[in-house]
SEDRENLO-879726 format. One record per residue (C-alpha): z, y, x; residue number from 1; residue in one letter. Coordinates in Angstrom, 1 decimal. Layout:
// residues N
(site (Z Y X) NUM A)
...
END
This chain:
// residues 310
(site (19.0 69.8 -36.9) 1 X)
(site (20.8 66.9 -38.2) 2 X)
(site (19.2 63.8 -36.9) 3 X)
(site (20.2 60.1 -37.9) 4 X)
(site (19.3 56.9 -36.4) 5 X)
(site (19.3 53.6 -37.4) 6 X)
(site (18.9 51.1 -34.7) 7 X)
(site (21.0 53.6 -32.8) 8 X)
(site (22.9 51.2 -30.1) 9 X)
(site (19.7 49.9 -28.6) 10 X)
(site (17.6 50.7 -25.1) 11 X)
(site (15.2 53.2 -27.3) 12 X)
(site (18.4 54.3 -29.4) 13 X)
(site (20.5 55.6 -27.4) 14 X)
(site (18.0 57.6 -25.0) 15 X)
(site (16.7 58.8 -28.2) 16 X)
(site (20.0 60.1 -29.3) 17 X)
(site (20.7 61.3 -25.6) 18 X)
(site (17.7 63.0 -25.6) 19 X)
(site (18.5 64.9 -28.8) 20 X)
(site (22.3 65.8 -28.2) 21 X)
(site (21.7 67.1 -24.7) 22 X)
(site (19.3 69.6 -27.3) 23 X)
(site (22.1 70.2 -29.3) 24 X)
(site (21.1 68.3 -32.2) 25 X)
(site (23.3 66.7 -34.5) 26 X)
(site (23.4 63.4 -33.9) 27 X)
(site (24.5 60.8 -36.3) 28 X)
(site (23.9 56.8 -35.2) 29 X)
(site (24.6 53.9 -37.8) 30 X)
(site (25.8 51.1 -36.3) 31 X)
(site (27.1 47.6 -37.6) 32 X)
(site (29.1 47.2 -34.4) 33 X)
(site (30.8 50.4 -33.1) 34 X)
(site (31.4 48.0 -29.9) 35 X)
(site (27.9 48.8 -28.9) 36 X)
(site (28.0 52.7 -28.5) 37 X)
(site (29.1 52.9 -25.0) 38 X)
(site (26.7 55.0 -23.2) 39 X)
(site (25.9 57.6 -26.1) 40 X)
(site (26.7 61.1 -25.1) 41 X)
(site (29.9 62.9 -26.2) 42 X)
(site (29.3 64.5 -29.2) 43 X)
(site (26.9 62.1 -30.8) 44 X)
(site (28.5 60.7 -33.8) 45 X)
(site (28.9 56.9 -34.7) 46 X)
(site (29.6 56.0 -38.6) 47 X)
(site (29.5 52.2 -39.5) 48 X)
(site (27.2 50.6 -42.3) 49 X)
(site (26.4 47.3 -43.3) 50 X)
(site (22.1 47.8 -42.2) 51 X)
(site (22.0 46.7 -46.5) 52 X)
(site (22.8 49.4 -48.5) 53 X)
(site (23.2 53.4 -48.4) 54 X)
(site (26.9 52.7 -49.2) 55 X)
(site (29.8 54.5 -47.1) 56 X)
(site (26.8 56.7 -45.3) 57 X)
(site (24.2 57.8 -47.5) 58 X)
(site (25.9 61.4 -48.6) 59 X)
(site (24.5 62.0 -44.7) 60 X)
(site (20.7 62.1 -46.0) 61 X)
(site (21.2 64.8 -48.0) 62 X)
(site (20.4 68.0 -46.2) 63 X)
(site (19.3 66.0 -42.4) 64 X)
(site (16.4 67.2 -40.9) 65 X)
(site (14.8 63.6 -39.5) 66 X)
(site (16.2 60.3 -40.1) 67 X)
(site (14.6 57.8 -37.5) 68 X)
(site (14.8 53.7 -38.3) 69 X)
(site (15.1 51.5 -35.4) 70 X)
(site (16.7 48.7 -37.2) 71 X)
(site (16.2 45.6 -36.3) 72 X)
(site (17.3 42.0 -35.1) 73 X)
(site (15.7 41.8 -31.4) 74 X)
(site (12.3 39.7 -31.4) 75 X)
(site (13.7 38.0 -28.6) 76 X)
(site (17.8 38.0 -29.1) 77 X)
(site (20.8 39.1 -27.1) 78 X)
(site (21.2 38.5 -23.3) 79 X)
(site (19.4 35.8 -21.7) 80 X)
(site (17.5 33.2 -21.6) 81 X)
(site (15.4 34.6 -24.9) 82 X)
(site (16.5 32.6 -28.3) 83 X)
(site (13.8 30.7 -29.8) 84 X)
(site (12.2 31.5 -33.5) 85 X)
(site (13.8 29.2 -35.5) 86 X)
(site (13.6 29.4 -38.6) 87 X)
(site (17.1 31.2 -39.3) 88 X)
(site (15.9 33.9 -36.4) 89 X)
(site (12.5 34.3 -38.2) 90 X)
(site (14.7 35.0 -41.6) 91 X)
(site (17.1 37.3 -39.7) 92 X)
(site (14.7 39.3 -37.3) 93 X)
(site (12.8 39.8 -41.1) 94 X)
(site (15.2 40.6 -43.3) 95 X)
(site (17.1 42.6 -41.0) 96 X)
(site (13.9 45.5 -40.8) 97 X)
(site (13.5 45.0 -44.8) 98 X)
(site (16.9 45.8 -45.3) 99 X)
(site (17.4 48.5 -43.4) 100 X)
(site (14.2 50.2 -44.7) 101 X)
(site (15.3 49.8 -48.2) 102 X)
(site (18.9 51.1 -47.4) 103 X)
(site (17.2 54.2 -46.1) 104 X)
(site (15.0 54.4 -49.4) 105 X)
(site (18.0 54.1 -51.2) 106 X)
(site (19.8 57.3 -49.2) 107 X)
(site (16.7 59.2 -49.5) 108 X)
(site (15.8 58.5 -53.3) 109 X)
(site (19.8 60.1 -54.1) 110 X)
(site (19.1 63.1 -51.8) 111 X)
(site (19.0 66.7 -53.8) 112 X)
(site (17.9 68.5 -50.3) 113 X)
(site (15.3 65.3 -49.0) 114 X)
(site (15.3 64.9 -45.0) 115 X)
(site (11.8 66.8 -44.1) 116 X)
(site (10.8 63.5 -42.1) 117 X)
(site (11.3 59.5 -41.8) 118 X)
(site (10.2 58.0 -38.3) 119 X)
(site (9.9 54.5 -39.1) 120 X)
(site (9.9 52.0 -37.0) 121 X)
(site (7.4 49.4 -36.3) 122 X)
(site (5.2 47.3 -33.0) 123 X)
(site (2.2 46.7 -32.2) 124 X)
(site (2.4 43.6 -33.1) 125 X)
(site (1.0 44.5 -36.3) 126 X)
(site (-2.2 44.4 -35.2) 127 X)
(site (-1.7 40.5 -34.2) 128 X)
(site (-3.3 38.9 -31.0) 129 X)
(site (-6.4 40.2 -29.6) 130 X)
(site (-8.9 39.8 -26.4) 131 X)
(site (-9.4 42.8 -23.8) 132 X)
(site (-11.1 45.0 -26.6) 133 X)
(site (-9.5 48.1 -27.4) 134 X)
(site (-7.4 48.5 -30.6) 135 X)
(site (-7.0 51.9 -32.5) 136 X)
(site (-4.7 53.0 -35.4) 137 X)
(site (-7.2 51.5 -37.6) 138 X)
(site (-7.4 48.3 -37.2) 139 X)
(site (-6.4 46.2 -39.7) 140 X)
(site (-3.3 44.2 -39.3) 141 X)
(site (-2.9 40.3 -38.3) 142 X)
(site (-1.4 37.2 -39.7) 143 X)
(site (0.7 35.6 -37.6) 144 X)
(site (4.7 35.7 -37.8) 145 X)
(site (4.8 39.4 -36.0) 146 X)
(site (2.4 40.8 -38.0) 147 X)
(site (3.1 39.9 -41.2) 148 X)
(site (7.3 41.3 -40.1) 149 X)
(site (5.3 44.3 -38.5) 150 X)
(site (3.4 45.2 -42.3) 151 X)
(site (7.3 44.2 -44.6) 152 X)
(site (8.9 46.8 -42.6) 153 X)
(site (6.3 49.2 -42.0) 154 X)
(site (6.2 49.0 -46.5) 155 X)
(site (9.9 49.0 -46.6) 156 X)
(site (9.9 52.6 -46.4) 157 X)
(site (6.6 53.4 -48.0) 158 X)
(site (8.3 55.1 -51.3) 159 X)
(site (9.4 57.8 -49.6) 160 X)
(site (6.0 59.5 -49.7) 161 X)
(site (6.0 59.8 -53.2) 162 X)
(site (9.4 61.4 -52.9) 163 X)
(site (8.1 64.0 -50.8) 164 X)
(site (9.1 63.2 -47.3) 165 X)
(site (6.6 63.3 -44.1) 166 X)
(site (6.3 59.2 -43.5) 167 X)
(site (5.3 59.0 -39.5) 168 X)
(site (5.0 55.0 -37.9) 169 X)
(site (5.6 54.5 -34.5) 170 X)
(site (4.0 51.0 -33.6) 171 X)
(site (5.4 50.8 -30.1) 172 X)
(site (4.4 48.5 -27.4) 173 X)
(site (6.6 47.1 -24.5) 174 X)
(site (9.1 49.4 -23.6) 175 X)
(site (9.6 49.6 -19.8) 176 X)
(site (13.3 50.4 -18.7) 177 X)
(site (15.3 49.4 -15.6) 178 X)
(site (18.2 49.1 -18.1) 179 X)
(site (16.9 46.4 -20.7) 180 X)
(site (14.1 45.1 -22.9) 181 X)
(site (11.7 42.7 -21.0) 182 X)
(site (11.6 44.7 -17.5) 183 X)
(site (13.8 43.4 -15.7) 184 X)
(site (13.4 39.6 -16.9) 185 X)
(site (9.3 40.3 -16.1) 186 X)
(site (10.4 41.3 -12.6) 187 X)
(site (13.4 38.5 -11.6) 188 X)
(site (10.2 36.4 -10.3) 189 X)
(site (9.0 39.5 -8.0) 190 X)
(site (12.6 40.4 -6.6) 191 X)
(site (13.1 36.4 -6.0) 192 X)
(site (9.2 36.4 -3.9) 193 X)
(site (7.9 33.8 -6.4) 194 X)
(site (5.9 36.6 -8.9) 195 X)
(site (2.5 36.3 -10.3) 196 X)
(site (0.0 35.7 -13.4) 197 X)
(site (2.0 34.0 -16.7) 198 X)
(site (-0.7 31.7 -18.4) 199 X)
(site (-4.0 33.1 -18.1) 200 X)
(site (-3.1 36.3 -16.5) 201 X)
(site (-5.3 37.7 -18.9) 202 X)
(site (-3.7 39.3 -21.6) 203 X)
(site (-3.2 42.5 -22.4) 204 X)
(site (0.1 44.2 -22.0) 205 X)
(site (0.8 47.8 -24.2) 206 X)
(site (3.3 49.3 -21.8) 207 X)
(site (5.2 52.5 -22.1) 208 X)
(site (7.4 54.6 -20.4) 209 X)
(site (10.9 54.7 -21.9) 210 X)
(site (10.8 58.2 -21.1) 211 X)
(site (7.2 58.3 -22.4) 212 X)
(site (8.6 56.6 -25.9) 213 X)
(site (11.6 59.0 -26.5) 214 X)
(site (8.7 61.6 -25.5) 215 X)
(site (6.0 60.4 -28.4) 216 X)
(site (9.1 59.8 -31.3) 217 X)
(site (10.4 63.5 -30.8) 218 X)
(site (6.6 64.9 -30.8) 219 X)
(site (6.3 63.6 -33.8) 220 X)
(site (9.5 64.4 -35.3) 221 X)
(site (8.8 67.9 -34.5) 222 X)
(site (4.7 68.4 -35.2) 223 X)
(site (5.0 68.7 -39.1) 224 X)
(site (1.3 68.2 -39.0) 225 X)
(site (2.0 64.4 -37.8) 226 X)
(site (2.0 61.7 -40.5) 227 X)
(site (0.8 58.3 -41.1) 228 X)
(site (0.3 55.1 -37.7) 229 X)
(site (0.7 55.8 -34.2) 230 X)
(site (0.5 53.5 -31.5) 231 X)
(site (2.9 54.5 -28.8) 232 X)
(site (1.4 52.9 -25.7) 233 X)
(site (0.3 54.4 -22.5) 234 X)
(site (-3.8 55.2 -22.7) 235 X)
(site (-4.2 52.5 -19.5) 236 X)
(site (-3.2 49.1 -20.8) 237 X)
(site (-3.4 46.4 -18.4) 238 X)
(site (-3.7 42.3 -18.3) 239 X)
(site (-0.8 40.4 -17.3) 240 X)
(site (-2.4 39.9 -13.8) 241 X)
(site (-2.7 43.3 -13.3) 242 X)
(site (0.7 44.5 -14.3) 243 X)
(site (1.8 41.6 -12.7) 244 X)
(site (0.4 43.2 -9.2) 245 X)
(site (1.8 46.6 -10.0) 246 X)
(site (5.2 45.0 -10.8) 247 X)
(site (5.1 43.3 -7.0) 248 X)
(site (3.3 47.0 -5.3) 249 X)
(site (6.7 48.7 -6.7) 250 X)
(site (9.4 46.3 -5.5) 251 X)
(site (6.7 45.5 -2.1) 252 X)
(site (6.8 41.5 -3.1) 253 X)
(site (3.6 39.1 -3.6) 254 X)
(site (2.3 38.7 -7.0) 255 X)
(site (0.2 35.3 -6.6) 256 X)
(site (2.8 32.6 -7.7) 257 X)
(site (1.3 31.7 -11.2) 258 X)
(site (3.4 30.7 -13.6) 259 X)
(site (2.0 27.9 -16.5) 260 X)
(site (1.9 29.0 -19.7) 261 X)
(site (3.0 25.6 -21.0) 262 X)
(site (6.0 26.3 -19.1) 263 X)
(site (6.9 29.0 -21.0) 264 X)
(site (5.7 27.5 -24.4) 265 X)
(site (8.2 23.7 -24.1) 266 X)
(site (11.0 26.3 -22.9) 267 X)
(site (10.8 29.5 -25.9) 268 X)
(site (8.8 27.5 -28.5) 269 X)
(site (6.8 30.5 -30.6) 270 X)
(site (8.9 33.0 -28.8) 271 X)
(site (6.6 32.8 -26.0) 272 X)
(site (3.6 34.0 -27.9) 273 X)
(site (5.2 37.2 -26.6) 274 X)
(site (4.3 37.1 -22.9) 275 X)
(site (1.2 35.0 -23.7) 276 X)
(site (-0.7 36.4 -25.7) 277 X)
(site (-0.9 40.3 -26.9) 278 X)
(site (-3.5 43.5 -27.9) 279 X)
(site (-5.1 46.1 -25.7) 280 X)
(site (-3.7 48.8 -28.2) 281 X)
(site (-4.2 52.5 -27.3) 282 X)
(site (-2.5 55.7 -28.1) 283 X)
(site (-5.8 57.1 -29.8) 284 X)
(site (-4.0 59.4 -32.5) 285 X)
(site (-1.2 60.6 -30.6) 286 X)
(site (-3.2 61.8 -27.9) 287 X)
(site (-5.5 63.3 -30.2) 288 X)
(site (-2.3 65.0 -32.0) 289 X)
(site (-1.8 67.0 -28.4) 290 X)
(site (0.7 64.6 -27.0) 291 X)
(site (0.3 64.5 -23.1) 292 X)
(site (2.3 61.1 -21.5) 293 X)
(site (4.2 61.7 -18.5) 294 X)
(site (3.4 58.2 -17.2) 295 X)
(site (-0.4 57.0 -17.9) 296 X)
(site (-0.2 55.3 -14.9) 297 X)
(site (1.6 52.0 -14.0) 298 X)
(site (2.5 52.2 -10.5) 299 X)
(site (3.8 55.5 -11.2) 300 X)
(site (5.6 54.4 -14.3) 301 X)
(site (7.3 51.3 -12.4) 302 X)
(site (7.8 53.2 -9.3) 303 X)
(site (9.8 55.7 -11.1) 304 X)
(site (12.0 53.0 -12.8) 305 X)
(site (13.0 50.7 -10.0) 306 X)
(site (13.6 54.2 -8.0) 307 X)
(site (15.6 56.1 -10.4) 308 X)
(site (16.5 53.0 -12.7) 309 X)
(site (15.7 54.7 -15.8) 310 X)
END
C-alpha cells in the first residue's frame, strides 16, 4: 500500500514510517526540510513541499492507500528550554495544522482514484482542561488556546467525507519516548535526585506508549470499519504525582522534591498550561474497536523505555 505522511520527520513520524516500511509498505514522507529525515529507514521516500499547497506532490494522492497528517509546528518548539506562546508561535503552531489540512484537501479533491483513508491528526487537548473525571470521545470540546487549534485542524480536513474518503481522528495524548517529546525533559529532575509533584501534583496526565501510538494509528489505518474521534491514551491515566512516582520507581530515584507551579508559569508564560493542568482522557472507542495496548501500565511502559530507550 502506498502510504504518505505529513508531519513525517517527527518522534511519531518516523516510527510510523519505520513501522510501515519494515512491512513493506510504500512509504512517501513530506517534508519542508529534507535535513530532518535522518533516521528513516532505507527505502522510505522523502519529497519536499511547502506544508501550503498540493503543489510539486499532490499527483502522489491519486491511487495511495492512506495518507496520514502529522503536520504541525511543535506546541512547545525545537530543542530546549520550551519557547513560550507568543503571539507569532500561537499564529505559527495554528496556521501551520490549517494549512497542512487544506493542502491535503486540495490533493485529495484532484484525485480520480481517492486514497481509501485520511488519519488526521489531532490532541487531546481538544477536550480543554479538566479535573480527575474521565473524558470519552464525546465530550464536547474546550475553549482555551489548545482547543480551539485542536477543533481548526481537526475541520481542516472535514471535506474529505463528502468526497468519499474514510475520515479517522487520532486525538493523542503525551507521547512517551526515550528519544524526544516531553520524556526526557519530565525525567532530567529524577536522573539529577531532585524529582517530584509539578504544581499541585494533581493533574491528569494522558500517557501513551510510542509503541502503543504507532500501534492505535496503523489499527485504524487498517480496520475499514474505523471512522470518526479516537483518543489515543493508555486506559490508566494518572496525576502528575503519580506518574511523577513511576518516573522515579523506573530510573530508582526519589520523587518528593516538589516543584512550584509559579515557577514554571514566570519561566514558559502560557506554555506551561501544558504540565499544569490537563484531562483524564481515555481510549474508550478504540478499545471498544478491538484494539489491545501493549503498555496499559506505567511502570511497565517507562521501564521498557529507559531500558530499551525506545
Amino acid at each position: 500500500m502506498r502510504v504518505i505522511i505529513t508531519g513525517g520527520t517527527g518522534l511519531i513520524g518516523k516510527a510510523l514510517a519505520n513501522s510501515l516500511a519494515h512491512d513493506h509498505h510504500d512509504v512517501i514522507v513530506l517534508s519542508r526540510n529534507k535535513n530532518k529525515t535522518s533516521g528513516l529507514a532505507g527505502g522510505v521516500q522523502v519529497v519536499e513541499w511547502d506544508a501550503r499547497t498540493a503543489q510539486g506532490w499532490g499527483a502522489l494522492a491519486d491511487g495511495a492507500g492512506a495518507i496520514i497528517n502529522l503536520a504541525g509546528e511543535s506546541i512547545a518548539g525545537e530543542g530546549f528550554p520550551p519557547s513560550r506562546w507568543t503571539p507569532e508561535r500561537k499564529r505559527r503552531i495554528r496556521d501551520s495544522r490549517v494549512n497542512a489540512g487544506k493542502a491535503i484537501t486540495e490533493a485529495i479533491k484532484a484525485a480520480n482514484n481517492k486514497p481509501s483513508v485520511l488519519i488526521q491528526s489531532s490532541a487531546v487537548g481538544y477536550y480543554g482542561t479538566h479535573g480527575d473525571q474521565d473524558i470519552t470521545e464525546d465530550a464536547p470540546a474546550g475553549s482555551d488556546f489548545l482547543s480551539d487549534v485542536s477543533k481548526e485542524w481537526e475541520a481542516a480536513t472535514a471535506e474529505v467525507e463528502k468526497m468519499g474518503v474514510r475520515r479517522v481522528i487520532v486525538r493523542t495524548g503525551i507521547v512517551l519516548s526515550s528519544k524526544g517529546g516531553v520524556l526526557p525533559l519530565m525525567s532530567l529532575p529524577f536522573r539529577l535526585f531532585a524529582g517530584g509533584p509539578i504544581g499541585s501534583g494533581k493533574q491528569q496526565i494522558p500517557w501513551i506508549h510510542i509503541d502503543d501510538q504507532i500501534g492505535a494509528i496503523r489499527f485504524l489505518m487498517e480496520n475499514a470499519a474505523a471512522r470518526g474521534a479516537y483518543n489515543l491514551s493508555a486506559p490508566n491515566p494518572l496525576s502528575n504525582a503519580e506518574f511523577g512516582k513511576a518516573i522515579g520507581r523506573a530510573l530508582g530515584r526519589p520523587s518528593f522534591f516538589p516543584t512550584p507551579g509559579i515557577a514554571f508559569k514566570l519561566a514558559f508564560g502560557e506554555l506551561a498550561m501544558l504540565l499544569l493542568e490537563g484531562q483524564r482522557a481515555v481510549p474508550k472507542r478504540l478499545q471498544e474497536a478491538g484494539y489491545t495496548f501493549q503498555y496499559a501500565d506505567a511502570d511497565a511502559a517507562l521501564k521498557d523505555l529507559f531500558t530499551n530507550g525506545k
